[in-house]
N, C-alpha and C positions, 0 to 999 in steps of 0.2 A: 433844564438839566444839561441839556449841549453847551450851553454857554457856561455855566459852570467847570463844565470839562473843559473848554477853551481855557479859561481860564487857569484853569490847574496846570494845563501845557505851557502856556504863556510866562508860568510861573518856574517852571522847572526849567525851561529854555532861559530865563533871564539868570537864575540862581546858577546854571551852570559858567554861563554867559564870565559872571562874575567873581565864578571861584578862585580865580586865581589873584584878587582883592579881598576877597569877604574873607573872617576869619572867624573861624569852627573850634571850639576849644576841647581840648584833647581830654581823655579819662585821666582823674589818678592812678598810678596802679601803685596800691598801700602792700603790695607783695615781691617779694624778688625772684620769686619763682618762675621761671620763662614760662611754665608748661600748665599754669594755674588756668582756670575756667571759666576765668570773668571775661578774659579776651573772646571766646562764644559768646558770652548769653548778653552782653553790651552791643545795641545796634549801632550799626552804619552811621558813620558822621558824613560822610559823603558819598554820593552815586554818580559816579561817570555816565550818562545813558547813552553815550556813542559808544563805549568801548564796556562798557555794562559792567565794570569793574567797581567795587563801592573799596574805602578806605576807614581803615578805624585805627585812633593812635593812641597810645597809649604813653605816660609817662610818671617816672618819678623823679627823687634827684640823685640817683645811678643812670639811670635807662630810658631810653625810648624805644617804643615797641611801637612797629609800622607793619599793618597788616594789610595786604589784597586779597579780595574774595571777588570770583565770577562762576556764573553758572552757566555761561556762556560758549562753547565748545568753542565757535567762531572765536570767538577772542583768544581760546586757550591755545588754537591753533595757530593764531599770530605769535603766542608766548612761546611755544612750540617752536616754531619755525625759525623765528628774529629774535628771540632773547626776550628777556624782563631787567628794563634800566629803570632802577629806582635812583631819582635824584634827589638831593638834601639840600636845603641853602638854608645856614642855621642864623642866619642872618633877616629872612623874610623877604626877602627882594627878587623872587624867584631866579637863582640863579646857578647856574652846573657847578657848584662847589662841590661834593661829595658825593659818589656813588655809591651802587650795590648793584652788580650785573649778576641776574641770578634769576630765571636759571638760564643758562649760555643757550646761545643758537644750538639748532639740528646742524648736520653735517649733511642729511639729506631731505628738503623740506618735503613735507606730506602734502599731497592736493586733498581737496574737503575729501573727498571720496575714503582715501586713505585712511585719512584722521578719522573720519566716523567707524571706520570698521576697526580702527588700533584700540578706539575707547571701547567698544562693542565686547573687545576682546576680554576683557578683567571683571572682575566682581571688584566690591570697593575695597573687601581687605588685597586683595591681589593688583589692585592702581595704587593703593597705598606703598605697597612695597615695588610697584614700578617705578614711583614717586623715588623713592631714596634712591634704588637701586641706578637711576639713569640719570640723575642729577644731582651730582656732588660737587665738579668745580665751578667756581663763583670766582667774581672780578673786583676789588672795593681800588677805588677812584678816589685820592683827596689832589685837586684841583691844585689846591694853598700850597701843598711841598710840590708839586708835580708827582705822584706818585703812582704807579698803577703797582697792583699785590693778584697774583693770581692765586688761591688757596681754595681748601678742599672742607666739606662739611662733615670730615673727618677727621680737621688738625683740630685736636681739643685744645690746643694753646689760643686759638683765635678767640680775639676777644670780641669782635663779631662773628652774631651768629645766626643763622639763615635755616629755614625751615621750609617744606612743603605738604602740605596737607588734602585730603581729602574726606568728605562724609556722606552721609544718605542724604544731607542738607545743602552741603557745599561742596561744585564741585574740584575746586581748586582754592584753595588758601596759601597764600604768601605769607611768611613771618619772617622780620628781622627785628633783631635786639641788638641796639649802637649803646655803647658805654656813652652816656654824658659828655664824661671829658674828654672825648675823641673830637665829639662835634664842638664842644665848647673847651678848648684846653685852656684859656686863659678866662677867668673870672667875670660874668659879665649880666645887668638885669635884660638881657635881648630876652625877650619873649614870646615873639615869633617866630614860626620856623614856616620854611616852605616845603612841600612835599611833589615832585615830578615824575611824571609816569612815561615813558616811552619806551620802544624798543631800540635792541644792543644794536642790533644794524636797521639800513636799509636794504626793502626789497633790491634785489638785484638781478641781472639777467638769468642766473642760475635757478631763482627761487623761481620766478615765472616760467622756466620750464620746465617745472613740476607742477604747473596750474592744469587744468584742463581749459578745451579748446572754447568753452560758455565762458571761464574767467578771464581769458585772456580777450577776449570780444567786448566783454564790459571795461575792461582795463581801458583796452585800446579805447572805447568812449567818454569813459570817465576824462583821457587825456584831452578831448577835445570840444570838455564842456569848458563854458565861460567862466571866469569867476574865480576865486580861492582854489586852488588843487585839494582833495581831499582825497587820503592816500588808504584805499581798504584792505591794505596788504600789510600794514604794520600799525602798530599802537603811536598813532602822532604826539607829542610832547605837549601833555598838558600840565596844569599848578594848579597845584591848593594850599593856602596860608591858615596857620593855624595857634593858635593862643595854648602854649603851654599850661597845662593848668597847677596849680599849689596846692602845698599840704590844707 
């Protein structure tokens, strides 16, 4: 039995290992409706288990529907504090061609303490509506023109559109719907697409002085293990490549 569960770890450390290679092929969605209910009841094509974020994508030949779900407070507190940078490279090559920064940083970041008692605070219809109510401006990034667009999830002319959600099951959901031809304007069989996850900023001196004095102790150790840096203070930029799927 232990070795089987080894195993099963072995397997989920390598699958991550190689996410940003392997390709996951995305749902149809046979509907045009953003707000349709298949984007629930369809599981996870992918699971971050560092950042405990899973990804489900959804398309047809209008749209791609890019969803993040965590139930992870920790995380959400990252999302929270540093922003949610959704990267796009419609191309497969993982690469910063296209954003969605959404939702923007705090202005003043929460230490866990904080964050636990802000969630503590709401019932789910009452975080739901903290959800709209606190985050409306969003960033879209396209690389190709140099372009940065700061807009609100109030301009109904935006043909991107960004969503935040929450339920008794999930407690944080991400949704964007990119028109096709935004990511693909010029005609083309690419079939891949890459999808990246990281935070709008980095930790900086200011966020760390809203830690308490246990996180900044491990900070400080962290800084002074051997090896790869690995940063628990913001969502590090990982890929996943993924096989559009057809009618």
């Amino acid at each position: 039995m232990i070795q089987k569960y080894i195993s099963l770890i072995i397997c989920a450390v390598l699958l991550q290992a190689c996410a940003g290679s392997a390709k996951f092929t995305s749902y149809w969605n046979s509907e045009q409706n953003a707000q349709h209910s298949t984007f629930s009841e369809q599981e996870a094509l992918f699971y971050h288990s560092t950042d405990k974020i899973s990804i489900k994508l959804f398309n047809n030949d209008e749209f791609v529907d890019i969803i993040l779900e965590t139930n992870s407070p920790r995380t959400l507190r990252k999302i929270y504090n540093l922003g949610l940078s959704l990267w796009i490279d419609p191309n497969g090559t993982s690469k910063n061609i296209y954003a969605v920064n959404f939702p923007m940083p705090a202005e003043n970041p929460f230490t866990d303490q904080e964050f636990r008692s802000y969630l503590q605070r709401f019932s789910k219809v009452e975080y739901q509506e903290e959800l709209i109510d606190r985050f409306q401006a969003y960033e879209i990034i396209d690389t190709r023109i140099d372009e940065s667009v700061l807009t609100s999830t109030t301009a109904l002319a935006e043909k991107v559109k960004v969503e935040l959600k929450t339920s008794n099951q999930i407690l944080f959901s991400y949704h964007t719907r990119i028109p096709m031809d935004i990511l693909y304007p010029e005609k083309t069989e690419q079939k891949i697409i890459s999808i990246g996850v990281s935070s709008v900023n980095e930790a900086t001196e200011e966020y760390y002085s809203a830690m308490s004095s246990k996180q900044v102790i491990q900070k400080n150790l962290d800084e002074l293990k051997a090896g790869a840096y690995q940063s628990k203070f913001e969502l590090e930029e990982w890929w996943v490549n993924f096989k559009l799927a057809e009618r």
